[in-house]
DRENTOR-420443 format. One record per residue: residue number from 1; residue in one letter; x, y, z of N, C-alpha, C in turn. Coordinates in nm, 2 decimals. Each point is the difference from the previous one (the first is absolute). Example, Ala and Ser with C-alpha at 12.3 -4.5 7.8 and 13.67 -1.06 7.14 Angstrom:
% DRENTOR-420443
(1 'a' (1.32 -0.57 0.78) (-0.09 0.12 0.00) (0.09 0.12 0.00))
(2 's' (-0.04 0.11 -0.07) (0.09 0.11 0.00) (-0.08 0.11 0.08))
***
This chain:
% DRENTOR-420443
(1 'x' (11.60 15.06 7.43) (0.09 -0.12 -0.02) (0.11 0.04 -0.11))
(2 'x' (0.13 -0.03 0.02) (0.10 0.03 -0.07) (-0.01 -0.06 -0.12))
(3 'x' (0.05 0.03 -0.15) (0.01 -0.13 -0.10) (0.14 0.01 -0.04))
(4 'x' (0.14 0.03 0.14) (0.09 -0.04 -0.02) (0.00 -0.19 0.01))
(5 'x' (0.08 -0.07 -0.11) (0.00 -0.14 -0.02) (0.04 -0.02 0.18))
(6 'x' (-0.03 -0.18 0.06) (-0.01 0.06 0.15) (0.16 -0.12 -0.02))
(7 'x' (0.06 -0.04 -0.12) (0.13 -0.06 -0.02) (0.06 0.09 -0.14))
(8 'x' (0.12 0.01 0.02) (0.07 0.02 -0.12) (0.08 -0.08 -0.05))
(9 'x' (0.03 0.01 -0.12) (0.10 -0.12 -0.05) (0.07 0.05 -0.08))
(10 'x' (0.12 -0.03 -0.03) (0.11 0.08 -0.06) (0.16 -0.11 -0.02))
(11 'x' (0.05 -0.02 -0.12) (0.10 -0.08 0.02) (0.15 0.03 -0.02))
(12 'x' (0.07 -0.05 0.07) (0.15 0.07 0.03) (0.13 -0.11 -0.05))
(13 'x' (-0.03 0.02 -0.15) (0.10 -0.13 -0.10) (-0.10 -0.09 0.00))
(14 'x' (0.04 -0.13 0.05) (-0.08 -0.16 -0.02) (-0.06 0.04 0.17))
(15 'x' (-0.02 0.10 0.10) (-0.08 -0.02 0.14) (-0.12 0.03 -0.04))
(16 'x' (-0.08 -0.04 0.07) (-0.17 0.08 0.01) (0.03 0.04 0.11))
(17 'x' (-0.04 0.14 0.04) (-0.05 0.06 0.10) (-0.17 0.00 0.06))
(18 'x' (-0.01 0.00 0.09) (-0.18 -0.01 0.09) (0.04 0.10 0.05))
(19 'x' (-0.09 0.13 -0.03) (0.05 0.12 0.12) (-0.16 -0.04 0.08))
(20 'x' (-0.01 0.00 0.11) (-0.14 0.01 0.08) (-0.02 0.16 -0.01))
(21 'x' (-0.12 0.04 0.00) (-0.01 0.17 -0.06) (-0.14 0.03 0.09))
(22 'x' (0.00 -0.04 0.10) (-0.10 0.06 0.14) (0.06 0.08 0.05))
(23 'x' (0.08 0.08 -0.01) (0.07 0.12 0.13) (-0.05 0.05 0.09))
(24 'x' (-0.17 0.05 -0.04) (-0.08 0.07 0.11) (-0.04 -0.09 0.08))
(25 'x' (0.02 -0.17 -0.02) (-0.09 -0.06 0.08) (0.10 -0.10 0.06))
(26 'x' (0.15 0.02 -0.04) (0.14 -0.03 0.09) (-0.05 -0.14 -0.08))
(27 'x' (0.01 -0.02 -0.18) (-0.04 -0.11 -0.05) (-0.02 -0.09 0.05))
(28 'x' (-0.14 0.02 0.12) (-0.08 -0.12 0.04) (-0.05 -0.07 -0.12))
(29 'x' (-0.01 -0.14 0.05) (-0.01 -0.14 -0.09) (-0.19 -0.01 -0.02))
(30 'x' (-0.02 0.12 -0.09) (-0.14 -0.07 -0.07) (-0.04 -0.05 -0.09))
(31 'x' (-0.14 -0.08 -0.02) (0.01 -0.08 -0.09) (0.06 0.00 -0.16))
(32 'x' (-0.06 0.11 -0.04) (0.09 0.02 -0.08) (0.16 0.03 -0.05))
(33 'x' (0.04 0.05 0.13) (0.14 -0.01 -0.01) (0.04 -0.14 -0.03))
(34 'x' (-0.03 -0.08 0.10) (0.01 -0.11 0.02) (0.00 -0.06 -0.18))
(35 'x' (-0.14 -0.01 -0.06) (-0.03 -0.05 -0.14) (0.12 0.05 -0.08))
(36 'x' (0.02 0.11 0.03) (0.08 0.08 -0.15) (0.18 -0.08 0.06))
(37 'x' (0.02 0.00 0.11) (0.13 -0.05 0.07) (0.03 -0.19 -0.06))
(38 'x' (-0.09 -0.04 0.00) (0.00 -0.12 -0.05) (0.02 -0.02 -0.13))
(39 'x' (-0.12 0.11 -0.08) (0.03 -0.03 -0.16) (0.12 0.08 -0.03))
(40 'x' (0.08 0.04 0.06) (0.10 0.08 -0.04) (0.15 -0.13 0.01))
(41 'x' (-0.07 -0.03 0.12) (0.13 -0.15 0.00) (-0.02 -0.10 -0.10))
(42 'x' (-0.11 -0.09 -0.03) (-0.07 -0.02 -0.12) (0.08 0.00 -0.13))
(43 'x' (-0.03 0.17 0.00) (0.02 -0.02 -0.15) (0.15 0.06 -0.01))
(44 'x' (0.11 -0.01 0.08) (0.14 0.04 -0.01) (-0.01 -0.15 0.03))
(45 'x' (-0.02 -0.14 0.03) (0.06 -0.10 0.00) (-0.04 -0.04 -0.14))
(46 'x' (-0.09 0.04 -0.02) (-0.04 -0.04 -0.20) (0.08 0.06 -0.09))
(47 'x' (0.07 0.13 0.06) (0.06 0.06 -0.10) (0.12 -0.04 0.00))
(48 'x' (0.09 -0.06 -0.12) (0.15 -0.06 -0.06) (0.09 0.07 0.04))
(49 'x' (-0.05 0.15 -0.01) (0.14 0.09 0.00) (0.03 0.06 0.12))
(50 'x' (-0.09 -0.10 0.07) (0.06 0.09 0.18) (-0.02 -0.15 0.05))
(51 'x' (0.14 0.07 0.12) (0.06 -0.06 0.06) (-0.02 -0.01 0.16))
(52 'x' (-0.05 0.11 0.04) (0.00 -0.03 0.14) (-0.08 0.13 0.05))
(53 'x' (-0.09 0.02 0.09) (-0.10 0.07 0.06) (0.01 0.06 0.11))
(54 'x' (0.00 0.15 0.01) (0.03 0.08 0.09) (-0.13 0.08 0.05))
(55 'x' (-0.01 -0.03 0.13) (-0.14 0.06 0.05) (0.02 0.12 0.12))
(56 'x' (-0.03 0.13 -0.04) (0.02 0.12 0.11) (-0.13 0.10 0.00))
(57 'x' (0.06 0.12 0.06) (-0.13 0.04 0.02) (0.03 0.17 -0.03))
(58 'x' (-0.14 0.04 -0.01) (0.03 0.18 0.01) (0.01 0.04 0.12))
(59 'x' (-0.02 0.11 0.08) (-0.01 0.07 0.05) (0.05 -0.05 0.17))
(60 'x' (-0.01 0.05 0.14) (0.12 -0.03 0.12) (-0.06 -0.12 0.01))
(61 'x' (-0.05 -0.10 -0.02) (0.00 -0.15 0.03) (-0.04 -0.14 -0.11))
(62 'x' (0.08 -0.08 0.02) (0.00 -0.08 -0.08) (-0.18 -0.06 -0.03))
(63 'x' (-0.06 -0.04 0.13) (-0.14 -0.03 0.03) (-0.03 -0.03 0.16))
(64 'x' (-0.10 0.07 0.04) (-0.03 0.01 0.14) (-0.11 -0.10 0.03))
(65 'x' (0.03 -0.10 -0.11) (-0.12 -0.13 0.00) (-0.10 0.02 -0.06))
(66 'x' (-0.16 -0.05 0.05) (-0.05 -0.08 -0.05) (-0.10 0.16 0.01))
(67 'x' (-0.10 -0.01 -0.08) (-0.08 0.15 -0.01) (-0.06 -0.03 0.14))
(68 'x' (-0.03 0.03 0.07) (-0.12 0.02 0.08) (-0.10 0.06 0.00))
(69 'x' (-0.01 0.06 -0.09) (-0.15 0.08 0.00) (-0.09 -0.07 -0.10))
(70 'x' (0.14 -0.04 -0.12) (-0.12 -0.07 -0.06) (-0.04 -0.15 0.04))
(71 'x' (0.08 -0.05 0.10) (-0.01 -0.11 0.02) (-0.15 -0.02 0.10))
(72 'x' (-0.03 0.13 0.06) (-0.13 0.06 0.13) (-0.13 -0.02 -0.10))
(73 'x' (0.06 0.06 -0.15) (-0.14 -0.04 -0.06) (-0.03 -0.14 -0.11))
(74 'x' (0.04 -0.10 0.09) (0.01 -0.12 -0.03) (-0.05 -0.13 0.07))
(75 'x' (-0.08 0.11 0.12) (-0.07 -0.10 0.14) (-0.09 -0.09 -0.08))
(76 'x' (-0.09 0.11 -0.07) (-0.11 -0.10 -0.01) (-0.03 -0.11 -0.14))
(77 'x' (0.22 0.00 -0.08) (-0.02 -0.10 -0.08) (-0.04 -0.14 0.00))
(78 'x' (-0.07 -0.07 -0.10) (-0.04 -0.16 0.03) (0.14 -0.08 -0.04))
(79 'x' (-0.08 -0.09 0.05) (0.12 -0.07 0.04) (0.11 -0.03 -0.12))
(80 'x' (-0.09 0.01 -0.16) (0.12 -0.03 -0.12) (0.04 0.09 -0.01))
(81 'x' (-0.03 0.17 0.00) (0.05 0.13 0.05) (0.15 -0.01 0.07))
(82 'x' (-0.03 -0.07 0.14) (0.09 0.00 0.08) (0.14 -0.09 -0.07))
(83 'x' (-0.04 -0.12 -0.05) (0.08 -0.11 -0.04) (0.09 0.04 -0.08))
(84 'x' (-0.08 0.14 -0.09) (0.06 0.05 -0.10) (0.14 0.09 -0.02))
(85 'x' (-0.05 0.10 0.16) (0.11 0.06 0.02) (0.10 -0.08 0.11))
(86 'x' (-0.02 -0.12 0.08) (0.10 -0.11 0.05) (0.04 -0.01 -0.13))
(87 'x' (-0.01 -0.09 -0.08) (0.10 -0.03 -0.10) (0.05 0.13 -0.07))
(88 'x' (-0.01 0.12 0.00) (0.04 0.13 -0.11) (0.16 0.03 0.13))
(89 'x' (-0.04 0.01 0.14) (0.10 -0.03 0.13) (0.12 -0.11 0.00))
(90 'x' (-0.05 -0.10 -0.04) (0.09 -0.13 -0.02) (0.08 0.03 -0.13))
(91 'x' (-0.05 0.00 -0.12) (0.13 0.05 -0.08) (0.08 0.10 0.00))
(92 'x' (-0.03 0.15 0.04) (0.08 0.08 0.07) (0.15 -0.06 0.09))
(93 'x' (-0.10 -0.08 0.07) (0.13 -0.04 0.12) (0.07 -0.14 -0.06))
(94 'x' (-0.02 -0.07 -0.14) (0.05 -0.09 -0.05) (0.10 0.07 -0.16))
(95 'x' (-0.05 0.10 0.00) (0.09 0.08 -0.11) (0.14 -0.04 -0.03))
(96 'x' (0.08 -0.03 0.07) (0.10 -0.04 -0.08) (0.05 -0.14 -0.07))
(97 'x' (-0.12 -0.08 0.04) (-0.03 -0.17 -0.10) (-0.06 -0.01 -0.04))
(98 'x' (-0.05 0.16 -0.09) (-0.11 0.04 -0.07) (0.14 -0.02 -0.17))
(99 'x' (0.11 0.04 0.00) (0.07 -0.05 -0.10) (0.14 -0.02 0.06))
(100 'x' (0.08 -0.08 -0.10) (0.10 -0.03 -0.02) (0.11 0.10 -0.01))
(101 'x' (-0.01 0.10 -0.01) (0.12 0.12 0.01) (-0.01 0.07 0.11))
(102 'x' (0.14 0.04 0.06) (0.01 0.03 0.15) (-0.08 0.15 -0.04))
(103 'x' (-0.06 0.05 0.14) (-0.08 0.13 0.05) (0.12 0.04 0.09))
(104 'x' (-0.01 0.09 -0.03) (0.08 0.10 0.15) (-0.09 0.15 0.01))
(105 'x' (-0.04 0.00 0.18) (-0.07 0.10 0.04) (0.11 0.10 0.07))
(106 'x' (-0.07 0.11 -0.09) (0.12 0.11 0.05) (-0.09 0.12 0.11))
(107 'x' (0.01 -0.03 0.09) (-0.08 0.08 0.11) (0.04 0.09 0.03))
(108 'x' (-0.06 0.10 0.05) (-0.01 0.11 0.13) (-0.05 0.06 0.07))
(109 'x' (0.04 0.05 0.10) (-0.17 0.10 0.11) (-0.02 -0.15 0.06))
(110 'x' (-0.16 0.01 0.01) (-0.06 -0.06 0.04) (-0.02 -0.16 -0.04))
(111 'x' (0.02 -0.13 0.04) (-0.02 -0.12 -0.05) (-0.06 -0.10 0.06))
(112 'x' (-0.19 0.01 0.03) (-0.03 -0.04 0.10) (-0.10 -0.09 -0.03))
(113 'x' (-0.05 -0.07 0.08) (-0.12 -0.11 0.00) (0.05 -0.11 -0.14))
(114 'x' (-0.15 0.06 -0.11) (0.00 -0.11 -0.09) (0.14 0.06 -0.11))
(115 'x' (0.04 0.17 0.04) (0.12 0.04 -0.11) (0.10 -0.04 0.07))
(116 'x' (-0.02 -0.04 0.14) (0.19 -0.09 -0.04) (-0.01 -0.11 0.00))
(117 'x' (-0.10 -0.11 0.00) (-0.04 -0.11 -0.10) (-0.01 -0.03 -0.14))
(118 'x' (-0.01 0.14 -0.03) (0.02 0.02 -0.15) (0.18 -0.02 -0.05))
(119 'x' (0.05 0.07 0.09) (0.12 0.03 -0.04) (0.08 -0.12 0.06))
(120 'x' (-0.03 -0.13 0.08) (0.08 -0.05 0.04) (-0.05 -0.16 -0.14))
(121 'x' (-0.11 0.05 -0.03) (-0.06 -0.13 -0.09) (0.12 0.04 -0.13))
(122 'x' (0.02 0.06 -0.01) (0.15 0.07 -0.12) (0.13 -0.16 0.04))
(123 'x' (0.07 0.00 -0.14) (0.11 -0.06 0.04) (0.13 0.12 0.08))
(124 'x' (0.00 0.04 0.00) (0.11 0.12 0.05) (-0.08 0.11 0.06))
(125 'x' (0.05 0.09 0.08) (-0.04 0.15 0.05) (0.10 0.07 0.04))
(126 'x' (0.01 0.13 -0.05) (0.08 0.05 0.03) (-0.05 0.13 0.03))
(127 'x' (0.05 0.05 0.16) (-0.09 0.08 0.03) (0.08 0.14 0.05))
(128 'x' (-0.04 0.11 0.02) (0.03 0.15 0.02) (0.03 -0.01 0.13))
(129 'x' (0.12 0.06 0.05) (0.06 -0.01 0.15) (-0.11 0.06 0.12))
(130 'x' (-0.09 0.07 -0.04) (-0.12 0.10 0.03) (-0.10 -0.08 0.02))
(131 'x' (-0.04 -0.16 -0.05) (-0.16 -0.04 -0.04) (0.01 -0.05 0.16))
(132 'x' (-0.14 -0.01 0.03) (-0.02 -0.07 0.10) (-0.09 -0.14 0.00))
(133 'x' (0.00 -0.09 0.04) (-0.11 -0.13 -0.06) (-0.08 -0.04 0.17))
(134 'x' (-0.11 -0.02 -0.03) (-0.07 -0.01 0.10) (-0.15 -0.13 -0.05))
(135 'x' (-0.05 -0.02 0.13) (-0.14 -0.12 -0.02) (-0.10 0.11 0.08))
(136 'x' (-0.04 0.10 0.00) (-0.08 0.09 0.06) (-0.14 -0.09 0.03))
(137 'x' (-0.01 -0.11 -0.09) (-0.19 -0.11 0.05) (-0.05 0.06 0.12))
(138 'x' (0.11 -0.06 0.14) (-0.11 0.01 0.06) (-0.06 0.11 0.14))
(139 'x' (0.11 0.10 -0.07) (-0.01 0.13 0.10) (-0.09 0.04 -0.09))
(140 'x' (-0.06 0.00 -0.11) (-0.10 0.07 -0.07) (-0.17 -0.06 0.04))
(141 'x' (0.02 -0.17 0.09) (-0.06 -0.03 0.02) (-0.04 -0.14 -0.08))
(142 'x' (0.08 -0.07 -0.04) (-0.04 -0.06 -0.19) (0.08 -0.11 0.07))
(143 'x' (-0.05 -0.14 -0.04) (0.12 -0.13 0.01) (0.09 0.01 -0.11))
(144 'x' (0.12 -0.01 -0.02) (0.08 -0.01 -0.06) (0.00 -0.19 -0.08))
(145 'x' (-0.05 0.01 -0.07) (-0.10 -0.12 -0.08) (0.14 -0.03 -0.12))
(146 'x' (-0.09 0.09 -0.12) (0.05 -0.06 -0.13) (0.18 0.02 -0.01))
(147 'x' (0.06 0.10 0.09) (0.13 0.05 0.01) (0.11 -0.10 0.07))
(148 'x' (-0.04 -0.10 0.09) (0.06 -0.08 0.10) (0.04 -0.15 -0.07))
(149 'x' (-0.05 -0.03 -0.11) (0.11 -0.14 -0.06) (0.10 0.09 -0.06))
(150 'x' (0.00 0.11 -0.12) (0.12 0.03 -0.04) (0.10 0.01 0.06))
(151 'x' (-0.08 0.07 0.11) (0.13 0.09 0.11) (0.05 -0.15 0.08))
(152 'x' (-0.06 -0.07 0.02) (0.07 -0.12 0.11) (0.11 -0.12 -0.09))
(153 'x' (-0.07 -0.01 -0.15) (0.12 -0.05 -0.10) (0.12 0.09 -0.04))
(154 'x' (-0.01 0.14 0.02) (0.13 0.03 -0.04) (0.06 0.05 0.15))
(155 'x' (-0.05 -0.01 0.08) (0.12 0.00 0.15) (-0.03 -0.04 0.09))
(156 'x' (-0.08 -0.14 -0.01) (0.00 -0.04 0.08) (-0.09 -0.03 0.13))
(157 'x' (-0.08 -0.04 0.08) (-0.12 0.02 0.09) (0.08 0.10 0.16))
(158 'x' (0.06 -0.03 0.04) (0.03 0.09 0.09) (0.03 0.20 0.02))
(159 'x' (0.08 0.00 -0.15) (0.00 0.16 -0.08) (-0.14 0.05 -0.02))
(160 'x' (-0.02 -0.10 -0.05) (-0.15 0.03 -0.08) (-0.12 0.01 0.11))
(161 'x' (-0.03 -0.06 0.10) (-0.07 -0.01 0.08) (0.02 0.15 0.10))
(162 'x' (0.11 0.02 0.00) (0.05 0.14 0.07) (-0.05 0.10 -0.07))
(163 'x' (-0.01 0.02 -0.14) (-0.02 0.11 -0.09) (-0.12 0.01 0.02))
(164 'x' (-0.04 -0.09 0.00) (-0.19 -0.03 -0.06) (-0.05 0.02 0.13))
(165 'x' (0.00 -0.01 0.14) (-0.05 0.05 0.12) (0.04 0.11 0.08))
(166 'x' (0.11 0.01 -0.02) (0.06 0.13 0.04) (-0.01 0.09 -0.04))
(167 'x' (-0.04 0.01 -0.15) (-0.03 0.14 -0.11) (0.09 0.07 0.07))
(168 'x' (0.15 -0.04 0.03) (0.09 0.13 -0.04) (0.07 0.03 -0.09))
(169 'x' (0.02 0.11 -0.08) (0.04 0.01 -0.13) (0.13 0.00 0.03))
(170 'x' (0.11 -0.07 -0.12) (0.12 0.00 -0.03) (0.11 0.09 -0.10))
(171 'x' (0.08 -0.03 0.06) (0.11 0.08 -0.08) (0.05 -0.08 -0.18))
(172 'x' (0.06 0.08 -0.08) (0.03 -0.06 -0.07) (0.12 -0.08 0.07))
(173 'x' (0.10 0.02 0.02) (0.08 -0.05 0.07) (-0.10 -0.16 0.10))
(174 'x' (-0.07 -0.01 0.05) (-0.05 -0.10 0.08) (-0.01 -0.07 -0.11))
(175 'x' (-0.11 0.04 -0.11) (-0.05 -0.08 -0.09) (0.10 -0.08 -0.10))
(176 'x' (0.10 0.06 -0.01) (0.12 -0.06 -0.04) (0.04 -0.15 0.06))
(177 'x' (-0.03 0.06 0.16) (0.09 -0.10 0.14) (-0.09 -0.14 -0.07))
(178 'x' (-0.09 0.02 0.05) (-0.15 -0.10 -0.06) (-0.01 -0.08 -0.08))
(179 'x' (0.04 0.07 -0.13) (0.00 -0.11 -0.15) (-0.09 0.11 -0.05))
(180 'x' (-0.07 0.08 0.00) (-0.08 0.05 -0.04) (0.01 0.06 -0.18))
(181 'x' (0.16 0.04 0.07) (0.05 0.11 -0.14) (0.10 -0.06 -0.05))
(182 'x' (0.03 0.04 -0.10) (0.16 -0.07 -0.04) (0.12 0.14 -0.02))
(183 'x' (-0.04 0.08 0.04) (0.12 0.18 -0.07) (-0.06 0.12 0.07))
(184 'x' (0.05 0.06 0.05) (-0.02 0.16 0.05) (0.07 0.07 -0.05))
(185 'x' (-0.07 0.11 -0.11) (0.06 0.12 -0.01) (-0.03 0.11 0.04))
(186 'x' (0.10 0.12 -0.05) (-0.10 0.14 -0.01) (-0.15 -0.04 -0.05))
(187 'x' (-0.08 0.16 0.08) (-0.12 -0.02 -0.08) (0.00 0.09 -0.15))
(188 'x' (0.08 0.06 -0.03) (0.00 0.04 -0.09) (0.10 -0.09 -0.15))
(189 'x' (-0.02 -0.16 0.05) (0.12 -0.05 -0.07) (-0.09 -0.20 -0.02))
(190 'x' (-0.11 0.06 0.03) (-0.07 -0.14 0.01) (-0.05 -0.04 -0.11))
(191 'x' (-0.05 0.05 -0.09) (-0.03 -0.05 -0.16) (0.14 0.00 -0.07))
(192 'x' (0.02 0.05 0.00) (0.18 -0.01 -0.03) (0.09 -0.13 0.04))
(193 'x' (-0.01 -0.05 0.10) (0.05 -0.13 0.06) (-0.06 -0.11 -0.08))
(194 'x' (-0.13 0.03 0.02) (-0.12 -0.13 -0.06) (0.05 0.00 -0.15))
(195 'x' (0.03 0.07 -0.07) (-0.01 0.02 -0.11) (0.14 -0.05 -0.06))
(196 'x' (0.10 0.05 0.07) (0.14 -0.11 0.02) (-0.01 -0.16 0.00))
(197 'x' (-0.10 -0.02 0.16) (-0.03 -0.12 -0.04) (-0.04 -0.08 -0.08))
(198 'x' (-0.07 0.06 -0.09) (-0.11 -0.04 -0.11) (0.11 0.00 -0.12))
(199 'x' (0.06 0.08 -0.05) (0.10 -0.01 -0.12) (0.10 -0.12 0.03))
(200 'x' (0.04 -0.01 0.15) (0.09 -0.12 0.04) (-0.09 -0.15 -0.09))
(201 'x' (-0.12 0.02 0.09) (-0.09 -0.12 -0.03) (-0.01 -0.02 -0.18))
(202 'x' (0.01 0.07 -0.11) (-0.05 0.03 -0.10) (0.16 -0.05 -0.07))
(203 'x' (0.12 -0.01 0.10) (0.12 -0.05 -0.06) (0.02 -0.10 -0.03))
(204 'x' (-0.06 -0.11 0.06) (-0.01 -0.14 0.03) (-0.08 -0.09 -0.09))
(205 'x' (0.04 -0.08 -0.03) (-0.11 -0.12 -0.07) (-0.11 0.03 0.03))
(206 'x' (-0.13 0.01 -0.06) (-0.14 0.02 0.02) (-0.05 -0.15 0.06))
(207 'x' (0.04 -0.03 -0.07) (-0.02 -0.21 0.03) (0.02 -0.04 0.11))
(208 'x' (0.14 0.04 0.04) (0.03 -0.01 0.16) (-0.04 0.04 0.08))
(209 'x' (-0.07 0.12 0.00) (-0.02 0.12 0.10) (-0.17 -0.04 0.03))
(210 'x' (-0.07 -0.04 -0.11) (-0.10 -0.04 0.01) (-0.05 -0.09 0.09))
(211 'x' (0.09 -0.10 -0.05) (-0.01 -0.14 0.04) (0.06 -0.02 0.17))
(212 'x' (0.09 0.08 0.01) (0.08 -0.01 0.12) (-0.17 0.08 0.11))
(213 'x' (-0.05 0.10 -0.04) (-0.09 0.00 0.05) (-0.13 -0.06 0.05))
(214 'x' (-0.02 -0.12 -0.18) (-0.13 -0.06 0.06) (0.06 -0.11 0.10))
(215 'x' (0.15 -0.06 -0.02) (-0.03 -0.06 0.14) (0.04 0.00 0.16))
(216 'x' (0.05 0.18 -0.04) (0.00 0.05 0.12) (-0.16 0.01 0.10))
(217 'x' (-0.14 0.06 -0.10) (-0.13 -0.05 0.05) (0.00 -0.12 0.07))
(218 'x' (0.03 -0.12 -0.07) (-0.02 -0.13 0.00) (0.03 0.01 0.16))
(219 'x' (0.16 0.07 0.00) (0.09 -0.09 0.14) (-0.09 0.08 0.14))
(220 'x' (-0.07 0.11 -0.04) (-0.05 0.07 0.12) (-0.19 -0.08 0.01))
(221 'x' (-0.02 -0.04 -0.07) (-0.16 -0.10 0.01) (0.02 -0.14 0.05))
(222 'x' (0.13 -0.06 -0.04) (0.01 -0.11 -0.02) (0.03 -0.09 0.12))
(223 'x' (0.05 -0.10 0.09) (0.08 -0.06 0.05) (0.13 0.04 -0.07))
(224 'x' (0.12 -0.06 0.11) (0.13 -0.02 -0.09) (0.02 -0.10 -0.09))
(225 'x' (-0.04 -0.14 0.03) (-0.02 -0.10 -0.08) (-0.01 0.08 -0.14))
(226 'x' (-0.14 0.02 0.00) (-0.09 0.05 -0.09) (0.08 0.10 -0.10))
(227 'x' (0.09 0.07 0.06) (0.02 0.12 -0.06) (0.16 -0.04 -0.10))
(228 'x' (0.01 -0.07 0.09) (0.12 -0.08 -0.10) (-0.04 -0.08 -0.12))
(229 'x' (-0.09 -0.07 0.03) (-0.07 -0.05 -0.13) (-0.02 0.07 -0.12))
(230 'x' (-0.02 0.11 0.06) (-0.07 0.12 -0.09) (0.13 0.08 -0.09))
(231 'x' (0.11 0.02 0.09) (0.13 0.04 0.03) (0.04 -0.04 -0.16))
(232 'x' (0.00 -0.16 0.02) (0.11 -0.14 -0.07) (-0.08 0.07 -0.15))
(233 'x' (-0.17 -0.02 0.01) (-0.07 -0.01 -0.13) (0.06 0.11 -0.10))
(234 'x' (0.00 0.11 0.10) (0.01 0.13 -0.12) (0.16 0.01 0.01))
(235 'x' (0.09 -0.04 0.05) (0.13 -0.03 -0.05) (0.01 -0.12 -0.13))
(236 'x' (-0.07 -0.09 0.03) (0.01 -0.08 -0.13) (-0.08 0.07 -0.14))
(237 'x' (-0.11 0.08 0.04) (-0.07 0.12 -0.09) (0.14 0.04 -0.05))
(238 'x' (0.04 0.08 0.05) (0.10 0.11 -0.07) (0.15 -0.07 -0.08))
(239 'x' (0.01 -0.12 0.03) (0.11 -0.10 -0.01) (-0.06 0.01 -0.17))
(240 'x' (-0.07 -0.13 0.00) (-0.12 0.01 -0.15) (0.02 0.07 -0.10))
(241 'x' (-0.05 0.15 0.05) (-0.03 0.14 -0.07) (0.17 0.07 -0.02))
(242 'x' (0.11 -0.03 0.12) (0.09 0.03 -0.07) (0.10 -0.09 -0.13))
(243 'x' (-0.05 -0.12 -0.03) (0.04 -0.08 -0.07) (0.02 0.05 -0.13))
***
């Protein structure tokens, strides 16, 4: 067993960086990854002096999903076992209303199953002209379960429903077409871009950028009604606080 850390963390001005640091295992999504991926968002939304959260990876793929092997030695968990790693799965794929400062996933290689649910749970992605993004579930044999609300809220049930049955992998370019991504660069120019984006983000009122976020969450949970409500509150919030 390696005792390279299975995340790195490193910061670039007011950004946190998340490097995922599985290479030999195409940073498949194990438990622990998963733990250390969480407390890493955590405790950069606790931290004052950062501003916004960049999540990439080592080695040719961003994450080739969900571990499988270790997931094989997990048959014979009981049932609070099981419950345990459902919910450890659910915050992964709810990561980015885990805090109030935008995430941008900076991808490449490979971006598949639960790792491009990882990277689309991100407020932004900006991804390597090179990556490819795929739902591999159910040519591997597997329902494609915990991966299918993310993927149908950010594009939709008919894209989504395509991806998820067809397991054919996409281009960055497609993923773009989709909603998937928000930027295509070189692959040699992708933490670099994110990192742009991030000082951009770090320009701006903290208050605003924050705020314009939580009720950006709001308007994608909410009704429209609803989200306007929400809209009006934190505009009268910031009205207040700029007085």
């Amino acid at each position: 067993m390696s005792d390279e850390p299975v995340l790195l963390t490193s910061n670039k001005e007011t950004t946190r960086v998340l490097t995922l640091n599985r290479p030999n295992k195409l940073n498949a999504m194990s438990h622990a990854l998963v733990q250390e991926l969480i407390k890493g968002v955590d405790d950069a939304h606790s931290d004052e002096t950062i501003t916004s959260i960049i999540i990439n990876a080592e080695g040719r793929a961003f994450s080739a999903g969900a571990d499988i092997k270790e997931a094989a030695t997990r048959h014979g968990d009981s049932a609070e076992e099981a419950r345990l790693h459902f919910n450890n799965s659910r915050a992964i794929y709810e990561l980015g209303s885990r805090t109030d400062k935008p995430i941008i996933a900076a991808v490449h290689g490979y971006v598949l199953g639960g790792g491009c649910n990882l990277a689309i749970s991100a407020d932004m992605v900006v991804a390597g002209e090179n990556a490819v993004f795929g739902y591999p579930e159910v040519k591997r044999g597997l329902a494609a379960t915990m991966v299918t609300p993310g993927l149908v809220h950010r594009i939709g049930p008919k894209a989504a429903f395509e991806l998820l049955t067809l397991a054919e992998d996409i281009s960055a370019k497609r993923a773009l077409e989709l909603g998937l991504i928000n930027r295509i660069v070189p692959d040699d120019k992708i933490l670099d871009e994110a990192i742009s984006m991030a000082k951009t983000l770090a320009g701006f009122n903290q208050r605003a950028i924050r705020t314009t976020k939580r009720v950006f969450l709001k308007s994608t949970e909410m009704p429209f009604a609803q989200s306007l409500d929400a809209a009006g509150e934190a505009m009268l919030q910031m009205r207040e606080i700029g007085k």
